[in-house]
C-alpha positions in Angstrom: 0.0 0.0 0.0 2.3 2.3 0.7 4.6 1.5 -2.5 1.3 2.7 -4.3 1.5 5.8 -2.5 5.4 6.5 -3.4 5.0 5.8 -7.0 1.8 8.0 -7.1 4.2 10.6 -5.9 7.3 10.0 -8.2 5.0 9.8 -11.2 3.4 13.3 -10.1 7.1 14.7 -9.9 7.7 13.3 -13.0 4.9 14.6 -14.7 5.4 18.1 -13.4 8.5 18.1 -15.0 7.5 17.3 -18.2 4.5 19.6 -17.8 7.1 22.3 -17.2 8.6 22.2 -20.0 5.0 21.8 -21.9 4.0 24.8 -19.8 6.7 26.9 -20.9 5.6 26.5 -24.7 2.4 26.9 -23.7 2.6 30.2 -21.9 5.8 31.5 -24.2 3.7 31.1 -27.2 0.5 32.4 -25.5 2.3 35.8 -24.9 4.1 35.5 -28.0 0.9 35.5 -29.9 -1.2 37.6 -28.2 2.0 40.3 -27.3 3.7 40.8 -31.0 1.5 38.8 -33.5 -1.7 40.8 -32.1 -4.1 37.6 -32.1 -6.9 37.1 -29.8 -6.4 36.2 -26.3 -8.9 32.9 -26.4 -7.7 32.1 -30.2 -3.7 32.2 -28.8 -4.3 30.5 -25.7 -6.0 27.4 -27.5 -3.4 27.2 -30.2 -0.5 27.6 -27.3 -2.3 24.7 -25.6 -2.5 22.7 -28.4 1.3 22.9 -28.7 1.7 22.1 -25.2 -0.3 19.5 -25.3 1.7 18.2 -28.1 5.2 18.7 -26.2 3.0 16.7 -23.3 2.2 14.1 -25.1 5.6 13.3 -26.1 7.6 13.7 -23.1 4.8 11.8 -21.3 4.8 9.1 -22.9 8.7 8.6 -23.1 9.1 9.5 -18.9 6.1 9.1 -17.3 3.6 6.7 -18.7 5.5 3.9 -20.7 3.6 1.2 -20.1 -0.1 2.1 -21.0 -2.8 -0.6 -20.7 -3.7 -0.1 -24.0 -2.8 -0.3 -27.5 -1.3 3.0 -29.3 -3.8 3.9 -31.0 -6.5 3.3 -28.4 -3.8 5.3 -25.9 -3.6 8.3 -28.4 -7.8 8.8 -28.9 -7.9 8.8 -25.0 -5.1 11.2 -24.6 -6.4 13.2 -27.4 -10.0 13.2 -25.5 -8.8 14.0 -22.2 -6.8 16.8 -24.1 -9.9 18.3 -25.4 -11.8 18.5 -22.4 -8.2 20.2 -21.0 -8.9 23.0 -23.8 -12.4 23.6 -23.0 -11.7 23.8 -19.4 -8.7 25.6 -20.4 -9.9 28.3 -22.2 -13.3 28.4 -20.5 -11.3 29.4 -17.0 -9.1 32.4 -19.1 -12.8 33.5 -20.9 -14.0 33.3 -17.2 -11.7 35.5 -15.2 -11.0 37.5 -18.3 -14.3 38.8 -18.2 -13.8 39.4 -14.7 -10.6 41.9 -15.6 -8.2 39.7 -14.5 -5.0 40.0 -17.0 -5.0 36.8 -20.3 -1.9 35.6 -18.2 -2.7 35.5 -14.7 -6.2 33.9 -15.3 -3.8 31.4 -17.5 -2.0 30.7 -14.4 -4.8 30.0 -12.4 -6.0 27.8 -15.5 -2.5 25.9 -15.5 -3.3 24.9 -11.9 -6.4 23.8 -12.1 -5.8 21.8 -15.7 -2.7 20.4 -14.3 -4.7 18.2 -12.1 -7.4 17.2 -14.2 -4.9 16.4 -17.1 -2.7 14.2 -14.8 -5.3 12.1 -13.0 -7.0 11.4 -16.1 -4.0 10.1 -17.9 -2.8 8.2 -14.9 -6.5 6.7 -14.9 -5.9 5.1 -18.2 -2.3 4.7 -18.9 -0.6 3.8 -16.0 0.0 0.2 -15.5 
């Protein structure tokens, strides 16, 4: 039981660290797009999040849930669903608290935060062996 517990905790770690690094192309291009290629807030954040997501996907998959308990193609219409409903969540939270005057960036921190969570336990759910 408590080995359960432990490896919960490593593959958390792990997965914030590869999130990181998805996070930082997701917020770099975020600004990037909204900052000095003038494009919409909502438009910027979901294409930054699709190219997070991407980066995710891939460093994910090589560190943090080899194993899945289902076959690749299976794996990727799963990943790619829970991925979606990380968007909408995504981009409904930035819509959310932009409309409540909160700056694009900090209500895409409090999004991060909240997505994070969401996006890991899924994925744990049905990958990890």
């Amino acid at each position: 039981m408590f080995n359960k517990y432990i490896n919960l905790f490593k593959d958390i770690f792990k997965y914030g660290l590869v999130s990181t690094v998805a996070l930082a192309v997701d917020v770099g291009l975020l600004y990037f797009l909204v900052e000095y290629v003038h494009m919409h807030y909502l438009i910027a954040a979901t294409v930054a999040f699709c190219c997070g997501l991407a980066v995710n996907y891939v460093l994910g998959k090589k560190y943090v849930f080899k194993n899945s308990k289902m076959p690749p193609l299976q794996e990727f219409i799963w990943y790619a669903s829970i991925g979606v409903i990380g968007l909408i969540l995504n981009d409904l939270i930035i819509y959310i608290l932009v409309w409540l005057q909160l700056w694009y960036m900090y209500a895409k921190a409090i999004s991060v935060a909240i997505v994070f969570f969401f996006n890991f336990f899924g994925r744990r759910r049905l990958f990890a062996d």
